[in-house]
Backbone bond lengths (Angstrom), bond angles and torsions (degrees), N, CA, C in turn:
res aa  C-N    CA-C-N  psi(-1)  N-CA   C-N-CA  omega(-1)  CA-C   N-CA-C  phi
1 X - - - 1.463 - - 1.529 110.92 -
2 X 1.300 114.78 -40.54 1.624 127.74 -177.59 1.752 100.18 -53.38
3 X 1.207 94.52 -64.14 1.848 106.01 -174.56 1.375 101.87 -59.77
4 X 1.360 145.92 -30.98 1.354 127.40 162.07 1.419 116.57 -75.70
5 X 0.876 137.82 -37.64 1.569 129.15 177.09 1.467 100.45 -80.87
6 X 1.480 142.18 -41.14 1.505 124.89 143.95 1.196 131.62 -147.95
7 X 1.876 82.54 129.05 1.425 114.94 -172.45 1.503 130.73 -57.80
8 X 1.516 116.36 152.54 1.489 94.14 -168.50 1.602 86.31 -87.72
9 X 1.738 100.46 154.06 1.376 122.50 175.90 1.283 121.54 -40.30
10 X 1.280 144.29 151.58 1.852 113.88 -178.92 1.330 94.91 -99.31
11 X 1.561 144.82 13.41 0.998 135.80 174.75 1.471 116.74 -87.38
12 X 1.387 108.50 -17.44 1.660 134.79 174.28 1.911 101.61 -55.64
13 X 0.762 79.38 -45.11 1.827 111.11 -168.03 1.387 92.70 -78.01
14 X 1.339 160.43 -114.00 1.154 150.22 100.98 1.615 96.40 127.55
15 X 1.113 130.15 132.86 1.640 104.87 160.33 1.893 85.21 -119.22
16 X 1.670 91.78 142.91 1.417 116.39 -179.99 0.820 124.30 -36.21
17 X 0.941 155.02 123.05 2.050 153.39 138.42 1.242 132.04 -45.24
18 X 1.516 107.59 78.37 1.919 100.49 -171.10 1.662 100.72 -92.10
19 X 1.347 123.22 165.00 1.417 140.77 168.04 1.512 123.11 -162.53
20 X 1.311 98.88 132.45 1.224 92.71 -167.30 1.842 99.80 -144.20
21 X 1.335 136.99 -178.49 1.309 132.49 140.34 1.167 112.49 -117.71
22 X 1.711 112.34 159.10 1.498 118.78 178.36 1.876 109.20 -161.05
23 X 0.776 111.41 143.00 1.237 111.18 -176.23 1.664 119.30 -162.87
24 X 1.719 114.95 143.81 1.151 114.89 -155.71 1.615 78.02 -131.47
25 X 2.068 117.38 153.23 0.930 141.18 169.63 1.502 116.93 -144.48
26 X 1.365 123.27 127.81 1.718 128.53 151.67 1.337 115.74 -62.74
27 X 1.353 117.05 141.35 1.516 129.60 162.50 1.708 103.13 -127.45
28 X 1.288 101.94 170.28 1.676 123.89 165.49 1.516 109.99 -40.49
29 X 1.376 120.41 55.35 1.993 108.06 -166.00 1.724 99.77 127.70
30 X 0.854 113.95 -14.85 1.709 80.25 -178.61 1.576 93.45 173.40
31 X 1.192 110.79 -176.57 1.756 113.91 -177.80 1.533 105.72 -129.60
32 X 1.281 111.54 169.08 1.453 135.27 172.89 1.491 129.13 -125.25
33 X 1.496 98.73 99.93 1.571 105.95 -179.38 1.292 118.29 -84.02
34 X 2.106 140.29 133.65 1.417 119.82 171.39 1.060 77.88 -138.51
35 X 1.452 105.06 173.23 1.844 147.85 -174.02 1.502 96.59 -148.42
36 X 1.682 102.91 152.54 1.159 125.68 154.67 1.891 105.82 -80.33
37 X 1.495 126.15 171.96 1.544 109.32 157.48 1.287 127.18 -135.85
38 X 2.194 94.78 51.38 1.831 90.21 -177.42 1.549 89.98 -94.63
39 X 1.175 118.31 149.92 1.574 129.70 126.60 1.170 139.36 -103.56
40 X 1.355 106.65 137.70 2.098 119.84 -143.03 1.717 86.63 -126.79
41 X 1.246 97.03 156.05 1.512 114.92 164.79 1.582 105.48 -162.78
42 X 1.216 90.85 78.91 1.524 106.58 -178.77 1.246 129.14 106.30
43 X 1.518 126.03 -119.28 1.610 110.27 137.94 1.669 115.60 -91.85
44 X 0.961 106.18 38.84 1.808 103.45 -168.81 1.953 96.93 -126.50
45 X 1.352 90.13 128.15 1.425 105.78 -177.90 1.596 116.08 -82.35
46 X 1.167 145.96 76.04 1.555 136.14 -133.10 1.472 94.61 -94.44
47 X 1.556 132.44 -17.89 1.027 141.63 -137.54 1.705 112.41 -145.18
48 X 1.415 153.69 104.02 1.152 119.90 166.61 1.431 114.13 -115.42
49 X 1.207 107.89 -8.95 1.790 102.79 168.77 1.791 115.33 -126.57
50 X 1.660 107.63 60.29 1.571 90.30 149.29 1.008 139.13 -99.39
51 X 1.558 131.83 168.52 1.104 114.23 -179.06 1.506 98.05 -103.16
52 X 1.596 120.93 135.80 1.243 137.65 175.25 1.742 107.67 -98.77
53 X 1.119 125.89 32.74 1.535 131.52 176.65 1.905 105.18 -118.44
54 X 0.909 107.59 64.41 1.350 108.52 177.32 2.093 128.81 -68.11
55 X 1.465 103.22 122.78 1.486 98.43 -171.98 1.751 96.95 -52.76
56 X 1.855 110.92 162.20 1.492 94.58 162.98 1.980 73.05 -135.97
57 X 1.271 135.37 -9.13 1.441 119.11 176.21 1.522 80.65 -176.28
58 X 1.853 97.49 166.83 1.726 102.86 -169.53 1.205 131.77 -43.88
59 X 1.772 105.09 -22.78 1.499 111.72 167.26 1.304 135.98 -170.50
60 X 1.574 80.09 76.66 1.489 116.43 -160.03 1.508 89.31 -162.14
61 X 1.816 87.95 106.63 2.146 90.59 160.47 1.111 128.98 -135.78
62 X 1.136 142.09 -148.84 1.511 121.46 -179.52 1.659 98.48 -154.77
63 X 1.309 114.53 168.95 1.677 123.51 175.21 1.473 103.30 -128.37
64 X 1.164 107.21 121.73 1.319 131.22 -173.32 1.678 111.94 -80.58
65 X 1.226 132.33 114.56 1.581 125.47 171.70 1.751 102.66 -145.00
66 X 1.192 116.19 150.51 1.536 136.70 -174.23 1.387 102.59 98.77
67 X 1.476 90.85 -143.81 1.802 83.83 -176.59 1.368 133.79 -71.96
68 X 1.728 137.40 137.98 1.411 138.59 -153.08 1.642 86.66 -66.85
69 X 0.720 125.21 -67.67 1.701 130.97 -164.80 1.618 92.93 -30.02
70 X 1.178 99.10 -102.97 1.778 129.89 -179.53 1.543 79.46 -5.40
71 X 1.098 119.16 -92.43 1.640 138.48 -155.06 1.662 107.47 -18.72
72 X 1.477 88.80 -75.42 1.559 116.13 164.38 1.025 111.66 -33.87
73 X 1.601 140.79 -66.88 1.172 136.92 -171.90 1.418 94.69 -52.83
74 X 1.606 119.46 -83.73 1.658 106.94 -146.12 1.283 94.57 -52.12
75 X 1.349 132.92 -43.21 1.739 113.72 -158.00 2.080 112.05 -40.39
76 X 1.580 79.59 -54.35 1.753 100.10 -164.74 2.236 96.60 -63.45
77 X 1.083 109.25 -38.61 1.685 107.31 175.54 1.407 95.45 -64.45
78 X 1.190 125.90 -50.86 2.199 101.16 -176.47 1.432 111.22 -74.05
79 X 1.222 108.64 -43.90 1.740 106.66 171.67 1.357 101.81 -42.01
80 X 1.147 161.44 -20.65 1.259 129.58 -108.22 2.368 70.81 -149.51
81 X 1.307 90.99 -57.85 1.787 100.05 172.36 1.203 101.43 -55.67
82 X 1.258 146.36 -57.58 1.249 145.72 -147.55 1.278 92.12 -83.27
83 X 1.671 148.06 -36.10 0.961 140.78 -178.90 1.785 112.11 -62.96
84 X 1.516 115.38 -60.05 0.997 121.67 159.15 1.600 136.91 -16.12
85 X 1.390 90.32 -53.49 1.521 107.83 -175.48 1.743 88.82 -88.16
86 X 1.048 147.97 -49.35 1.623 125.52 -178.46 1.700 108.62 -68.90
87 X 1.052 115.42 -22.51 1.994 112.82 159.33 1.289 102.57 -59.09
88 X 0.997 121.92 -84.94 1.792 131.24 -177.71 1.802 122.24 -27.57
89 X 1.777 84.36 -27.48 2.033 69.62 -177.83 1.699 103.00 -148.72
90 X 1.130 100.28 170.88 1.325 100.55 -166.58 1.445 143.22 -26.56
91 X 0.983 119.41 161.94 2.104 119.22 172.14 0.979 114.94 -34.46
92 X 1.363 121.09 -53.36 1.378 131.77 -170.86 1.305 114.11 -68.17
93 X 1.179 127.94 -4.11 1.642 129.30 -162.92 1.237 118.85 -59.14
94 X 1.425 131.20 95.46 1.615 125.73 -178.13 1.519 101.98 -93.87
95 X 0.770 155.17 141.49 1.651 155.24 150.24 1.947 101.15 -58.99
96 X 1.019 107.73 132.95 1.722 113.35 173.57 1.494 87.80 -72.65
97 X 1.656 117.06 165.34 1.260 111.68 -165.55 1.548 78.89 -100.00
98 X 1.629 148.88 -48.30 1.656 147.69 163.09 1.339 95.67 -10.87
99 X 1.538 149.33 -60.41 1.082 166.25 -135.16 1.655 89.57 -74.87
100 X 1.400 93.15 -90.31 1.727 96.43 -164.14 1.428 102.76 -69.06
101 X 1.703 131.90 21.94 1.271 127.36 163.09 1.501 101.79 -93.77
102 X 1.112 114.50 -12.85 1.740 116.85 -165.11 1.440 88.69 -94.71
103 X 1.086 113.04 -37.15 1.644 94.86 -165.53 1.654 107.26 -84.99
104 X 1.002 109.91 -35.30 1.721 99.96 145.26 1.246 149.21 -26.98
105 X 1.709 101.84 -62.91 1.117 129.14 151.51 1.508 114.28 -28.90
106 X 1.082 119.93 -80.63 1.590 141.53 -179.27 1.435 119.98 -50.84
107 X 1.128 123.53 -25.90 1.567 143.13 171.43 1.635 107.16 -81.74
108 X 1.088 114.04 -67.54 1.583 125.79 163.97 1.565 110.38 -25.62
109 X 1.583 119.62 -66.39 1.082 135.42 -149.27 2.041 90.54 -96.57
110 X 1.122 122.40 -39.73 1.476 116.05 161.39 1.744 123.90 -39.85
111 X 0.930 97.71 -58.46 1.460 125.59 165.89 1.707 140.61 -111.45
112 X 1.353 103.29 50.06 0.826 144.14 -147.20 1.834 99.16 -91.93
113 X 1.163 110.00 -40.12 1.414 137.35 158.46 1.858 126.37 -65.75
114 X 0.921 99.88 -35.61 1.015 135.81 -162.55 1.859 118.29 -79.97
115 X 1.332 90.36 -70.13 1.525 121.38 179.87 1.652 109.67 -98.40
116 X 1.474 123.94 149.75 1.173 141.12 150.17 1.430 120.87 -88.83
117 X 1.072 142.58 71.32 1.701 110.12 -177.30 1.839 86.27 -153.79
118 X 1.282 99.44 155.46 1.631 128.84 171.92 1.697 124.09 -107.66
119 X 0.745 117.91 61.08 1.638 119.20 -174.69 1.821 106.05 -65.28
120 X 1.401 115.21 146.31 1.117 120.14 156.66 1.528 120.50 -137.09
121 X 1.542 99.23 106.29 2.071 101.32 -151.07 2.307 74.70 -86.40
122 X 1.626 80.76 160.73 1.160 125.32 -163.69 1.326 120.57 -135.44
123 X 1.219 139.09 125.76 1.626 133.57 147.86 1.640 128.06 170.54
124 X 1.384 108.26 -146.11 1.493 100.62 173.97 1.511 130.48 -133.22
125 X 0.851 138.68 142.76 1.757 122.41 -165.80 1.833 96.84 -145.11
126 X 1.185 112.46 167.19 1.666 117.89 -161.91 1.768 84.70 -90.40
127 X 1.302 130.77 -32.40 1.223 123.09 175.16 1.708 121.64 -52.63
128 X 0.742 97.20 -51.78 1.833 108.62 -166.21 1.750 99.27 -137.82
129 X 1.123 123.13 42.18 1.274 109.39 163.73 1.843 121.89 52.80
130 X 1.648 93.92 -150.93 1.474 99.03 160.68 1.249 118.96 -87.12
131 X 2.057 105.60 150.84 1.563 104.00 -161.66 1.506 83.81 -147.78
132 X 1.550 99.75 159.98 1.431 93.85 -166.42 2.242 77.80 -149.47
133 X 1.417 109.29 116.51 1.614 96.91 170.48 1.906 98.33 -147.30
134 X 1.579 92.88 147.71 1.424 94.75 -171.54 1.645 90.30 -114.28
135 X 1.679 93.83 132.18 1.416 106.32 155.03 1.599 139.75 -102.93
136 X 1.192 140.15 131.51 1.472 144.59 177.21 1.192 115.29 -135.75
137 X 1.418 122.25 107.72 1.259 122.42 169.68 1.409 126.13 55.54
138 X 1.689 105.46 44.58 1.633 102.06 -177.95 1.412 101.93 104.67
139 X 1.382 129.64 -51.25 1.626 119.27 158.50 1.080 124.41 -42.69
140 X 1.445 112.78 136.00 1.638 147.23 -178.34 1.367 113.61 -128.23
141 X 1.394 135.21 94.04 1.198 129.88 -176.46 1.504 111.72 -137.94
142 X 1.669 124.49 132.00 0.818 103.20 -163.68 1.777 101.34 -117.14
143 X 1.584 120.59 128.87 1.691 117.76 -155.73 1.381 91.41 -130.82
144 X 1.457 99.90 171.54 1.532 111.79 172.09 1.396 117.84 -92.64
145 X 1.391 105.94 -4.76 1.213 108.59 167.81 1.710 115.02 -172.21
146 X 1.116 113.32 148.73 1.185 94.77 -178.20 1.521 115.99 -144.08
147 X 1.407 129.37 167.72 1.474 94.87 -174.50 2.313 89.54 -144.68
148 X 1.159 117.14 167.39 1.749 117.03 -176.53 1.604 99.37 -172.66
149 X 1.365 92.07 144.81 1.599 114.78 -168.26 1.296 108.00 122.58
150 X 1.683 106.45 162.13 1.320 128.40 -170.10 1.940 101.27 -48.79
151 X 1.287 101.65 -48.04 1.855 119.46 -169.30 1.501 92.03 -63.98
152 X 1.357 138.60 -45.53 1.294 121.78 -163.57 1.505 120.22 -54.44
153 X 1.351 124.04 -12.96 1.280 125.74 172.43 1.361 118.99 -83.04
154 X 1.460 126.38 -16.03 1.372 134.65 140.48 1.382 140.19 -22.62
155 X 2.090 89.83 -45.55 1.365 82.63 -167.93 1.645 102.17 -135.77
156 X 1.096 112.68 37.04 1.386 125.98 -172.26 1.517 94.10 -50.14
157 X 1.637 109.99 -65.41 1.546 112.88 -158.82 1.463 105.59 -53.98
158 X 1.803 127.69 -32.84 1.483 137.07 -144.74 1.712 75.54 -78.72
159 X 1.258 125.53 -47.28 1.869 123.50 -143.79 1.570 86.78 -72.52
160 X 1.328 132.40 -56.27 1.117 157.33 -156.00 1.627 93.91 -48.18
161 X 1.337 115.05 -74.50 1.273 130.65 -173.27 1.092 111.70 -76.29
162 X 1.735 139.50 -20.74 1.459 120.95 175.37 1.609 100.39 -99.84
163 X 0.992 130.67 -2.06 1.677 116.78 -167.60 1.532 104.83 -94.35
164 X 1.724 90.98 131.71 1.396 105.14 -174.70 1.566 103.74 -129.74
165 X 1.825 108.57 148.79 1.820 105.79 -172.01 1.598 102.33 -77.70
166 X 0.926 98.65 161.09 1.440 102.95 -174.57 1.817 129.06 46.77
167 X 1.395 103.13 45.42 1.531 106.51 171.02 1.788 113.20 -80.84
168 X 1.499 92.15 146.69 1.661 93.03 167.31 0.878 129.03 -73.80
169 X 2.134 108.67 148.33 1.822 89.54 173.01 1.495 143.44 -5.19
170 X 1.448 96.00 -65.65 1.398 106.15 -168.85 1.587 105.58 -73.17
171 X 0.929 124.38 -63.64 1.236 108.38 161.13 1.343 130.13 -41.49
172 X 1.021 142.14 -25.37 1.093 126.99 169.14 2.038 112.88 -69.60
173 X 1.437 112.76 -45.55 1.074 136.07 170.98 1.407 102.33 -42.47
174 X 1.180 126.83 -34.29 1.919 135.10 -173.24 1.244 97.42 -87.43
175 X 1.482 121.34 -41.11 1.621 113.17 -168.49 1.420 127.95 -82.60
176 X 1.670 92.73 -14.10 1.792 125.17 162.80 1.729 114.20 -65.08
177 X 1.432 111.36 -55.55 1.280 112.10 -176.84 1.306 117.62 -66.54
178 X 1.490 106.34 -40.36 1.528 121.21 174.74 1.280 107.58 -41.61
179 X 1.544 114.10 -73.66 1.285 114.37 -166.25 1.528 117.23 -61.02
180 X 1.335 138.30 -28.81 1.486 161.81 176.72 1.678 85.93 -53.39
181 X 1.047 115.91 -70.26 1.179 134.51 -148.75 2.030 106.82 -72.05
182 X 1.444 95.82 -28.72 1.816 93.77 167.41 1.564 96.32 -94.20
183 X 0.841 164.13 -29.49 1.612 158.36 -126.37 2.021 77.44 -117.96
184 X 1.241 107.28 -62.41 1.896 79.10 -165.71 1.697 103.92 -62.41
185 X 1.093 121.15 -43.43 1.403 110.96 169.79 1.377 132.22 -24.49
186 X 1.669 99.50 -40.74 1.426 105.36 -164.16 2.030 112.02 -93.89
187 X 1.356 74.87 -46.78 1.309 106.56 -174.09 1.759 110.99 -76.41
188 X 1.426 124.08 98.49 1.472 130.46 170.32 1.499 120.07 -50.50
189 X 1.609 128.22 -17.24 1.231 136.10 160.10 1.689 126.15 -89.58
190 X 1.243 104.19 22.08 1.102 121.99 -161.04 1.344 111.40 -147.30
191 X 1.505 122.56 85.96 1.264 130.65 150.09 1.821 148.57 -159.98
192 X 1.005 115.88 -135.68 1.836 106.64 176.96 1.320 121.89 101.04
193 X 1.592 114.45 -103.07 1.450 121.59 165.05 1.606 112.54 -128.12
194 X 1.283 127.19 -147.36 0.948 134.60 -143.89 1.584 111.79 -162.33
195 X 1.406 106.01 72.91 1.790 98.82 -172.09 1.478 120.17 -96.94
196 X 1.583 123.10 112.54 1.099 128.31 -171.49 1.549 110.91 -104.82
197 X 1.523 110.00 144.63 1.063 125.00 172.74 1.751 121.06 -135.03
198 X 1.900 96.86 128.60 1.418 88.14 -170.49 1.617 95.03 -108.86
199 X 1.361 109.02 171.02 1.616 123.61 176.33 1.305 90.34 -136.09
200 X 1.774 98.30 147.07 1.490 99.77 156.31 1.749 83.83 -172.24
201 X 1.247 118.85 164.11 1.588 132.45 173.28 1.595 93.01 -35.50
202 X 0.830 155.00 -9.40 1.243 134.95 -179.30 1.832 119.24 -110.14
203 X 1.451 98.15 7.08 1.666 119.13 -179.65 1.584 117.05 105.11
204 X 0.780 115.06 -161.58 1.298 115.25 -172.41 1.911 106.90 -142.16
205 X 1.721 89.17 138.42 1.250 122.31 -161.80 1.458 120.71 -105.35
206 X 1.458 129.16 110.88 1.650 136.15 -179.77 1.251 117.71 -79.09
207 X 1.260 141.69 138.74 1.138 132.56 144.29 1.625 102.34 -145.86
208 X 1.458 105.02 151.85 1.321 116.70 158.28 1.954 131.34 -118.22
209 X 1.490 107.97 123.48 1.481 126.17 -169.36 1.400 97.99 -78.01
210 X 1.845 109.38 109.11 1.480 104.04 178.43 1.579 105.96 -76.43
211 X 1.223 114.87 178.80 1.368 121.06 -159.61 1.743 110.79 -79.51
212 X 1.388 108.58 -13.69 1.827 123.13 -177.07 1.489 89.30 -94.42
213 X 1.583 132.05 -20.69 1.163 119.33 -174.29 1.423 113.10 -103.40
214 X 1.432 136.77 36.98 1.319 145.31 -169.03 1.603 93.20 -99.87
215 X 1.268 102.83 160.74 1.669 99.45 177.54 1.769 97.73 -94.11
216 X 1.161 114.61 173.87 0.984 124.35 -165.43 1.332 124.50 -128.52
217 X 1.761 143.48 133.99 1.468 120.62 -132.08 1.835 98.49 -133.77
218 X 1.182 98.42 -103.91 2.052 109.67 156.06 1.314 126.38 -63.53
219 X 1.323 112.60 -40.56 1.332 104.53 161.57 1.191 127.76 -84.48
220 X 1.521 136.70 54.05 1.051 106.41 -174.12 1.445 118.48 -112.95
């Protein structure tokens, strides 16, 4: 009788609304990972400055999209293996960046049911250079670039038409912000700043694009 005179809310019921952008690129030497840093759960912004570029080894990282939890977890469980395994064996120990994409891979697709989250691991290794592969649920793919989150459907056509093989750092770094920078525009789950991370044989490099420092397109 209670539940007919009052009903549960249908938002109770509801499954969450996450959005986010993320996107991974190769250059001549090394790659370029960015994120937007809102987090949404619904229309509610819970979050406006994280960083979704998570280390998984010195240079090797990943971009976090779906749910913050999920994400978080696998990132911090391979970080955590990959650490292990450079205790255990020699000086020289680089992790292949395929490596800590597999074990991604495999976690994802274990719990697959379980977990929400979209990772796209990133980095550089003396084997194969820069590598850029997105995993979902058991997918292993390895691209020159790749991009996940609510915003990536924004800018499908922009990636399509500006990505070129063999761009420079800096260019690549421009074609990162660029795209970051139309997807929060477009995209209402998608905004804040702009945290980029570069890799290349020489380690890997942070910065964050405050929101007055975005380039600027139609509106300007």
């Amino acid at each position: 009788m209670s539940e007919e005179l009052f009903p549960e809310p249908e938002w109770l019921s509801e499954e969450v609304k996450t959005g986010t952008t993320i996107i991974a690129v190769t250059f001549d030497g090394g790659v370029v990972l960015g994120s937007d840093s809102r987090v949404s759960a619904g229309e509610s912004v819970v979050n406006r400055v994280m960083n979704k570029l998570s280390p998984l080894h010195d240079k090797i990282y990943c971009a976090l999209s779906g749910s913050a939890a999920d994400a978080q977890t696998i990132a911090e469980i391979v970080n955590y293996q990959l650490d292990v395994h450079s205790y255990l064996s020699p000086m020289s120990y680089d992790p292949l960046v395929c490596s800590a994409a597999t074990l991604v891979k495999n976690i994802s697709y274990k719990y697959k049911e379980e977990l929400s989250a979209h990772l796209i691991v990133a980095g550089w290794d003396r084997k194969k250079g820069g590598q850029v592969y997105a995993t979902l649920n058991g997918l292993l793919s390895r691209q020159p670039f790749a991009i996940g989150g609510s915003g990536s459907f924004y800018i499908n056509g922009f990636v399509d038409a500006e990505y070129r093989k063999n761009m420079t750092k800096r260019e690549s770094q421009e074609f990162v912000v660029n795209a970051l920078t139309l997807a929060m525009g477009r995209d209402g789950s998608s905004g804040g700043v702009a945290y980029v991370v570069t890799i290349d044989k020489d380690g890997a490099e942070e910065k964050c694009v405050l929101g007055n420092e975005l380039p600027k397109f139609f509106d300007e």
